[in-house]
C-alpha positions in Angstrom: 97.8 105.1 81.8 94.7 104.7 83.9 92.9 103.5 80.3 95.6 101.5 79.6 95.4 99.9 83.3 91.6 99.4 82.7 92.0 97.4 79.4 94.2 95.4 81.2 91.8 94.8 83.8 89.0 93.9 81.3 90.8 92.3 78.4 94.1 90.4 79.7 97.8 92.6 80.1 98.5 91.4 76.5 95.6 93.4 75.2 97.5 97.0 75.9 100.6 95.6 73.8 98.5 94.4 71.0 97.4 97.9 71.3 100.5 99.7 71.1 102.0 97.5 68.3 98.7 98.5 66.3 99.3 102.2 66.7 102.9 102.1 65.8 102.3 100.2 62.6 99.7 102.4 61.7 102.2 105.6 62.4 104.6 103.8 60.5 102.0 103.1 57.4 101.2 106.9 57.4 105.0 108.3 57.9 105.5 106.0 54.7 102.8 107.6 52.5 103.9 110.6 53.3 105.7 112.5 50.5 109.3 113.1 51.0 110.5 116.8 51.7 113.2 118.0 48.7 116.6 118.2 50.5 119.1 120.8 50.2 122.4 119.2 49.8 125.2 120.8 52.0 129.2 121.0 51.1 130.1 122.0 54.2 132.8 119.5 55.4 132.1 118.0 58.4 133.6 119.0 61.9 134.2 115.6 63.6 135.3 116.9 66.6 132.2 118.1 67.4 130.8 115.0 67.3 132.9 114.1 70.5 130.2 113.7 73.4 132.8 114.6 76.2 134.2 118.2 74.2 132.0 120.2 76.1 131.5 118.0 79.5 134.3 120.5 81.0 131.7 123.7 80.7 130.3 122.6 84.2 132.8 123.2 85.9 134.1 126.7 84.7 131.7 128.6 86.9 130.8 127.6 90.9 127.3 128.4 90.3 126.9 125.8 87.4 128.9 123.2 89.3 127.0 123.5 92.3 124.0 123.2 90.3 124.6 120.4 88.1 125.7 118.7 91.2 122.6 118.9 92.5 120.3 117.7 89.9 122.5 114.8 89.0 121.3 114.2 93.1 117.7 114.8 92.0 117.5 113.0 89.4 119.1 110.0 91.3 116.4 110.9 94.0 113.3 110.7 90.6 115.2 107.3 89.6 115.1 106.0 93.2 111.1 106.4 92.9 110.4 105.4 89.6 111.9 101.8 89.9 109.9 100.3 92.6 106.8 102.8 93.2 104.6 100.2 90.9 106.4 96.9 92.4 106.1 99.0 96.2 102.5 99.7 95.5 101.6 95.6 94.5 103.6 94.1 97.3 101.9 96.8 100.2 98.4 96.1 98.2 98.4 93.0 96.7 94.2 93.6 95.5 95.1 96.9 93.6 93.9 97.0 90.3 95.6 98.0 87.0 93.0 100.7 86.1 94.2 102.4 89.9 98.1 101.9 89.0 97.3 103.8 85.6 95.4 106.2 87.6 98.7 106.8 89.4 100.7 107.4 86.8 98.0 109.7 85.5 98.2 111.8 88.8 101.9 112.2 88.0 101.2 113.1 84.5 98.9 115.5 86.0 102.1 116.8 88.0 103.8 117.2 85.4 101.5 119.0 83.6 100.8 121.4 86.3 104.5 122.3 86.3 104.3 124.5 83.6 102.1 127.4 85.0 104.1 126.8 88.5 107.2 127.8 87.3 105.3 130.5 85.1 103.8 131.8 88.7 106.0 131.0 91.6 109.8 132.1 89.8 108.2 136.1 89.0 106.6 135.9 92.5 109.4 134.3 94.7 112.6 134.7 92.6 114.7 131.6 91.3 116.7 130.2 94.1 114.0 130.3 97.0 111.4 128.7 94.1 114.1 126.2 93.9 114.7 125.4 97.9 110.5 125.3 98.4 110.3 123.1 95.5 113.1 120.5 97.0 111.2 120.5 100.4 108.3 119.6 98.8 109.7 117.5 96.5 110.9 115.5 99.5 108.0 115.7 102.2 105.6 114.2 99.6 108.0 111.2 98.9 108.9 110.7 102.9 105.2 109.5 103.9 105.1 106.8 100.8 106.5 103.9 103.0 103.6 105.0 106.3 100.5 104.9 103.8 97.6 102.6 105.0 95.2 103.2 102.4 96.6 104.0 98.9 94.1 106.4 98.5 96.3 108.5 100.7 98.7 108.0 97.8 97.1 110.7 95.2 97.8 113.6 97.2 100.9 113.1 98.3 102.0 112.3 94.2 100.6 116.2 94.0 102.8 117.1 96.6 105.7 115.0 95.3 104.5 116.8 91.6 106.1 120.3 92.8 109.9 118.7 92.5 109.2 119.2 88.6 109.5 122.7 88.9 112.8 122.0 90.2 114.4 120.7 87.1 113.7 123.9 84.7 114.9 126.4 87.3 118.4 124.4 88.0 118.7 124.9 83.9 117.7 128.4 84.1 120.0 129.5 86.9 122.6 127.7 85.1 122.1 128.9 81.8 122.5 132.8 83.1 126.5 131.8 83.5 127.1 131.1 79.8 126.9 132.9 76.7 123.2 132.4 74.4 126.2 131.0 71.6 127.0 128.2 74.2 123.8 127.0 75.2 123.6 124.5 72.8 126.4 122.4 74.2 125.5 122.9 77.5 122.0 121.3 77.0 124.0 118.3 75.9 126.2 118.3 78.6 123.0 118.5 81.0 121.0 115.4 79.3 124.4 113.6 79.4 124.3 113.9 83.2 120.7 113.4 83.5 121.1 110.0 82.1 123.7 108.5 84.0 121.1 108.2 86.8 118.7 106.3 84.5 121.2 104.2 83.6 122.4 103.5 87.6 119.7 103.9 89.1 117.4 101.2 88.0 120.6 98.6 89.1 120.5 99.4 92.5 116.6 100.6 94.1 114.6 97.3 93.0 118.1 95.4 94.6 117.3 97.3 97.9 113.8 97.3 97.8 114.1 92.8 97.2 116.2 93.0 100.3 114.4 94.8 102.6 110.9 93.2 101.5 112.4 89.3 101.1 112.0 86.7 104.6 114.9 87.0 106.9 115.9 90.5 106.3 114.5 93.3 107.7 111.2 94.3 106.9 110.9 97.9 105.3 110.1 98.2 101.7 109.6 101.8 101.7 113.3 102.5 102.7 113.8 103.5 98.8 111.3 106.3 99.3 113.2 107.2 103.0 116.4 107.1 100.5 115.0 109.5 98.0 113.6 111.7 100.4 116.9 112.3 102.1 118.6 112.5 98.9 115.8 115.7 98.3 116.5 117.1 101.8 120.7 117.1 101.8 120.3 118.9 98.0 117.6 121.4 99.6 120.5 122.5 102.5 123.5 122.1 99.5 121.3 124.8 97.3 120.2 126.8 100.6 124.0 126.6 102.2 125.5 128.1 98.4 122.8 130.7 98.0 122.8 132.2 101.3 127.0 132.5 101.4 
């Protein structure tokens, strides 16, 4: 991203497209000369109700532990969605002289996040046990998000996305404390089930935030353009006490 923001900066937006439509016709030249695996026909008749995306929707709810759970990521990731569809658009209305190459630089501190959440989980879970990893995870999750809207230089920005980075770790441990109350034979379903409710955020989400965010940023409303990351940040806090509430009783 942040190479991708300084090309734009040095060659026009359109650049970076012109770019990306290279590489995929390229990838797409090369997946053609590849040669073409020998397939191994199957008779087995098809099962066409397991094609039904809604057979195995009702495995949430068998235990409490996996509805409480699933509740609460389908929260957090309404909380990620909240973020992701007016950081950039918050970011050029607060500083209107930002640069591409630093917006690419932001999402490369995410990525960088991201990336860190992999030895996280591998450290923390083993040191602090699932549920507490969890709760400290949500707090920070949600203090790093709170202090978007009060930033005066978006320098201060890069930290906090650190911060904000440790709500990754939330994700894998929700699915691993679920995945204990089923069977290895049912898993496969239930990851389904789990990226069906994932989505419905993603699908919502990006409806409603940049609606809010125009509101409260347009002349003759009230001025606060950060109340989607005050939103989010809540949404983090009231799934932190939901997940601290059901472990401790």
């Amino acid at each position: 991203p942040a190479l991708a923001g300084w090309l734009s900066d040095k060659f026009g937006i359109t650049f970076c497209f012109k770019i990306c439509i290279a590489g995929q016709m390229l990838s797409l030249i090369i997946l053609s000369l590849m040669p073409e695996p020998k397939k191994t026909l199957s008779n087995k008749p098809i099962d066409w109700t397991k094609l039904n995306p809604f057979a195995t929707f009702g495995m949430i709810f068998e235990t409490k532990t996996s509805t409480v759970m699933i509740f609460v990521m389908f929260l957090m990731k309404i909380a990620v969605e909240a973020i992701a569809s007016v950081f950039t658009t918050f970011v050029k209305y607060s500083f209107p002289d930002i640069t591409n190459f630093v917006l690419g630089c932001f999402t490369g501190a995410l990525g960088i996040g991201m990336v860190m959440s992999g030895p996280m989980t591998r450290y923390m879970i083993p040191c602090i046990g699932e549920q507490a990893s969890l709760c400290l995870c949500l707090f920070l999750g949600g203090l790093g998000v709170v202090f978007y809207p009060f930033v005066t230089n978006y320098y201060i920005l890069f930290p906090l996305i650190i911060v904000r980075s440790f709500n990754n770790v939330a994700m894998p441990t929700i699915q691993a404390i679920i995945f204990k109350e089923y069977d290895d034979d049912r898993h496969g379903g239930l990851v389904g089930t789990i990226y069906t409710v994932n989505n419905i955020p993603a699908i919502v989400g990006p409806l409603i935030f940049p609606q809010i965010f125009s509101y409260f940023s347009s002349p003759g409303h009230p001025q606060f353009p950060g109340v989607v990351f005050i939103i989010a940040a809540s949404i983090n806090f009231v799934i932190l006490a939901i997940s601290a509430f059901y472990f401790i009783h």
